[in-house]
C-alpha positions as CSV (number, residue, x, y, z in Angstrom):
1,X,-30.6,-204.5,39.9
2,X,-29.5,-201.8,42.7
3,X,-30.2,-198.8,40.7
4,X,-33.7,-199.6,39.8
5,X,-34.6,-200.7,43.5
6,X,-33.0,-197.5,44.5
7,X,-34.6,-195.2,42.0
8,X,-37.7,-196.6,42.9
9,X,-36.7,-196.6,47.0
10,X,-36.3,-192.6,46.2
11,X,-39.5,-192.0,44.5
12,X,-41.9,-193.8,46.7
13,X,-39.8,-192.4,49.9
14,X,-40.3,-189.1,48.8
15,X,-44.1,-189.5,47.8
16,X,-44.6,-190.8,51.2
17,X,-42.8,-187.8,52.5
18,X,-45.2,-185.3,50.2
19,X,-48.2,-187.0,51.6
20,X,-47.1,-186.5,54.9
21,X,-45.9,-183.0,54.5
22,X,-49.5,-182.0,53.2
23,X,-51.1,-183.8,56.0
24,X,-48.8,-181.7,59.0
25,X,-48.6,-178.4,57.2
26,X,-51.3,-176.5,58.7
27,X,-52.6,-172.9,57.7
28,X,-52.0,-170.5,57.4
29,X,-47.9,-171.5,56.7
30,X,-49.4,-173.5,53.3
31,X,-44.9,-174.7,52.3
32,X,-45.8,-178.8,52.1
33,X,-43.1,-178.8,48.9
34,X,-40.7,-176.8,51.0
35,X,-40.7,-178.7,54.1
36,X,-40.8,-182.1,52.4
37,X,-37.6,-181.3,50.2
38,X,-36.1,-180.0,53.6
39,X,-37.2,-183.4,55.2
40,X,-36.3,-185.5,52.0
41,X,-33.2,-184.3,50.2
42,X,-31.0,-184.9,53.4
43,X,-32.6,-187.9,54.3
44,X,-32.1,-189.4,51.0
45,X,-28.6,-188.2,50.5
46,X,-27.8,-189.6,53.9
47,X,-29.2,-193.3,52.6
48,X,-27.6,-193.1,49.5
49,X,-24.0,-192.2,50.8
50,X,-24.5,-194.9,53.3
51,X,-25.5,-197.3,50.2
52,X,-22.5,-196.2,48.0
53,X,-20.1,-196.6,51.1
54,X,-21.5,-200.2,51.9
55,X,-20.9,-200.6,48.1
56,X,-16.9,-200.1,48.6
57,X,-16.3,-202.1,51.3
58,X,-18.4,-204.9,49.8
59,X,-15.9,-204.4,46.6
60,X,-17.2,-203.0,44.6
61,X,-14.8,-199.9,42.5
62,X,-15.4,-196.2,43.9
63,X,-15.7,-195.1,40.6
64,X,-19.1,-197.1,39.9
65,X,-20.3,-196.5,43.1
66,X,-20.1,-192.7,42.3
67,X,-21.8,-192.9,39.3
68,X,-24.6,-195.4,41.2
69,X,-24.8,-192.6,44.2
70,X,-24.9,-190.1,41.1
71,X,-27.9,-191.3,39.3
72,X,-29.6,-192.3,42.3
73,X,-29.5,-189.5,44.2
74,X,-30.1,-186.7,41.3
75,X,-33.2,-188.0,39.8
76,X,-35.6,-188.2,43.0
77,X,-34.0,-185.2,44.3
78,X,-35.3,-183.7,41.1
79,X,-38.7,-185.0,41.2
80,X,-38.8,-183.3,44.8
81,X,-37.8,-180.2,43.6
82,X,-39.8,-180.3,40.9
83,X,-42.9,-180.8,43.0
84,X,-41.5,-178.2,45.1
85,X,-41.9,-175.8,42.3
86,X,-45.7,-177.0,41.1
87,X,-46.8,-176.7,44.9
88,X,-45.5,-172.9,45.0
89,X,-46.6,-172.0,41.7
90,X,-50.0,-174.0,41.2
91,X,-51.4,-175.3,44.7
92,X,-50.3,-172.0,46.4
93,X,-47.8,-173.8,48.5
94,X,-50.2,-176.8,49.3
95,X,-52.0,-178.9,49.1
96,X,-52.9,-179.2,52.8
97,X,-55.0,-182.1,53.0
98,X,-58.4,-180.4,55.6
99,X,-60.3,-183.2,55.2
100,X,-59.9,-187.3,54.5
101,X,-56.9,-187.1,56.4
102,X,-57.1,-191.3,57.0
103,X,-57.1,-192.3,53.2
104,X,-54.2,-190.5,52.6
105,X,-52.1,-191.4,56.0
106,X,-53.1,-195.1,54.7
107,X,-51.8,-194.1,51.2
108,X,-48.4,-192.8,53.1
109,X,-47.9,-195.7,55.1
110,X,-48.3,-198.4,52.5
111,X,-45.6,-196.1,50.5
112,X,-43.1,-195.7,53.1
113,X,-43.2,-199.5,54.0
114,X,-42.5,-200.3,50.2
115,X,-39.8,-197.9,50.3
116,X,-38.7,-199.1,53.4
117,X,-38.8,-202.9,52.2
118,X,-36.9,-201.8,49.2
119,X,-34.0,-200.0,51.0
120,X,-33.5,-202.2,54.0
121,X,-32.1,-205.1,51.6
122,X,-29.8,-202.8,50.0
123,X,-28.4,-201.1,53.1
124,X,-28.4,-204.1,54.8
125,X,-26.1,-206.8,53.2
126,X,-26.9,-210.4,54.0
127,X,-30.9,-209.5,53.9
128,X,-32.5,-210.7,51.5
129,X,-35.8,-212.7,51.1
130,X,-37.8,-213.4,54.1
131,X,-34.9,-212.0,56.9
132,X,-34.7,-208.8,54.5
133,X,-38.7,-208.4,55.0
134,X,-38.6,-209.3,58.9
135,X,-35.8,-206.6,59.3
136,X,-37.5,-204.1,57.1
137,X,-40.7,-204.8,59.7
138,X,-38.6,-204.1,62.4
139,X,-37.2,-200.6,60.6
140,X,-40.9,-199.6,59.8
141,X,-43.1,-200.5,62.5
142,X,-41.4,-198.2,64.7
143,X,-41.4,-195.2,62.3
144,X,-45.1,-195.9,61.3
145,X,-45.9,-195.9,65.2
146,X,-44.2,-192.6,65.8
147,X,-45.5,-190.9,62.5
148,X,-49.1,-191.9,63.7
149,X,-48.4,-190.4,67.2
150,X,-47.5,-187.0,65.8
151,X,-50.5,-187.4,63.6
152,X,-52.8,-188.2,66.8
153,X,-51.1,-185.3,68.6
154,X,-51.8,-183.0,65.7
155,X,-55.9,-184.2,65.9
156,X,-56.1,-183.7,69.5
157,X,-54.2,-180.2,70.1
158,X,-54.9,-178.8,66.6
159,X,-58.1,-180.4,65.4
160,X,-60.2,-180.8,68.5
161,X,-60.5,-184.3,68.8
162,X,-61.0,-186.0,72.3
163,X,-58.2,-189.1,73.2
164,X,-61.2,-191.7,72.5
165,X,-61.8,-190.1,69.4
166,X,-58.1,-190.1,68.0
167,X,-57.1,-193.3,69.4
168,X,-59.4,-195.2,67.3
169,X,-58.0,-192.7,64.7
170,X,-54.6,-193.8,65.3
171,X,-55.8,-197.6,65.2
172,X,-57.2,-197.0,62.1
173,X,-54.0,-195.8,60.1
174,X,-51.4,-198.0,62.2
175,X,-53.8,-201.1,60.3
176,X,-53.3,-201.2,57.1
177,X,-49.5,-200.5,56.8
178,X,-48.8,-202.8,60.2
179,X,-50.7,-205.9,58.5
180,X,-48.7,-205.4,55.2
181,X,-45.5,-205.2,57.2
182,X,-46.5,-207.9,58.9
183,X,-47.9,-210.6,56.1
184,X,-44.9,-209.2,53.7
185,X,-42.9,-212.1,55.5
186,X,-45.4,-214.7,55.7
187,X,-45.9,-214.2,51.8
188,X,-42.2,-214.4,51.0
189,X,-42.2,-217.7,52.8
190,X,-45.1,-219.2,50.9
191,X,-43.8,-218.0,48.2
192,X,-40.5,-219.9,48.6
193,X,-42.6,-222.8,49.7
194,X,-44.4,-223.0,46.7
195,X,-40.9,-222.7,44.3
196,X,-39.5,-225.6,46.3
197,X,-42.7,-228.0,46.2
198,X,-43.3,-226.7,42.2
């Protein structure tokens, strides 16, 4: 069941990072595959060595835990290049995202936290269920929070927006990924309710 939740870790991780990518990359420097491989391959390889290290101590034989780090760290590492490659050669090194900008920082956020919620359990033994979502809050919230800063900072000195303007900008894309990260515990709780009372 690791190397599915992994996989899938990888590939939402790195959408999220795409997204993001096109929303900072301003013109005239149109590279959103290039910088989010640059942000995403050692990020990614980083969390996966970390995953196949917890792996060994927790037992588990070196040689599987090579071919687990193998596997999950070639095939989204591939999709990113890959989407490197289709940015350069058919969106002319973009997309950069001009206008919308909140629909897609919504899109991002909901993705990292999923990828977030997937990895925290596997990098963090003894996390699982509702303490697992509760600690992958705590891992996301903050990174949401700063990701939305840069974002506001990036309306204000590069878009023209006043303060008032992009704090209620900032509001508006902490919301959506905050109350999921929020109610992902409450729901696991129920949820567990519902299997003990059924």
């Amino acid at each position: 069941m690791r190397l599915p939740r992994l996989l899938l870790a990888g590939l939402l991780l790195f959408t999220a990072v795409f997204l993001l990518s096109a929303l900072f990359t301003q013109p005239p420097s149109r590279s959103v595959g290039a910088t989010s491989v640059a942000v995403f391959v050692p990020l990614w390889y980083s969390l996966v060595a970390l995953h196949a290290g917890l792996g060994i101590t927790s037992g588990f034989r070196g040689a599987d835990e090579v071919a687990v780090f193998g596997a999950t760290f070639s095939l989204p590492v591939t999709v990113s290049l890959v989407m490197w490659w289709v940015s350069e050669s058919k969106w002319e090194g973009g997309p950069v995202v001009m206008t919308g900008r909140t629909p897609v920082m919504l899109t991002s956020g909901l993705l990292l936290w999923a990828a977030v919620a997937l990895l925290v359990p596997l990098l963090a033994p003894g996390t699982a269920g509702r303490a697992g979502s509760w600690a992958s809050s705590a891992a996301f919230l903050p990174l949401w929070t700063l990701v939305c800063g840069a974002n506001a900072l990036l309306g204000v000195f590069v878009a023209g927006y006043t303060w008032r303007e992009e704090l209620v900008i900032m509001v508006a894309n902490l919301s959506l990924p905050t109350v999921a990260a929020l109610l992902a515990p409450w729901a696991i709780s129920l949820r567990q309710l519902r299997k003990i009372a059924g």
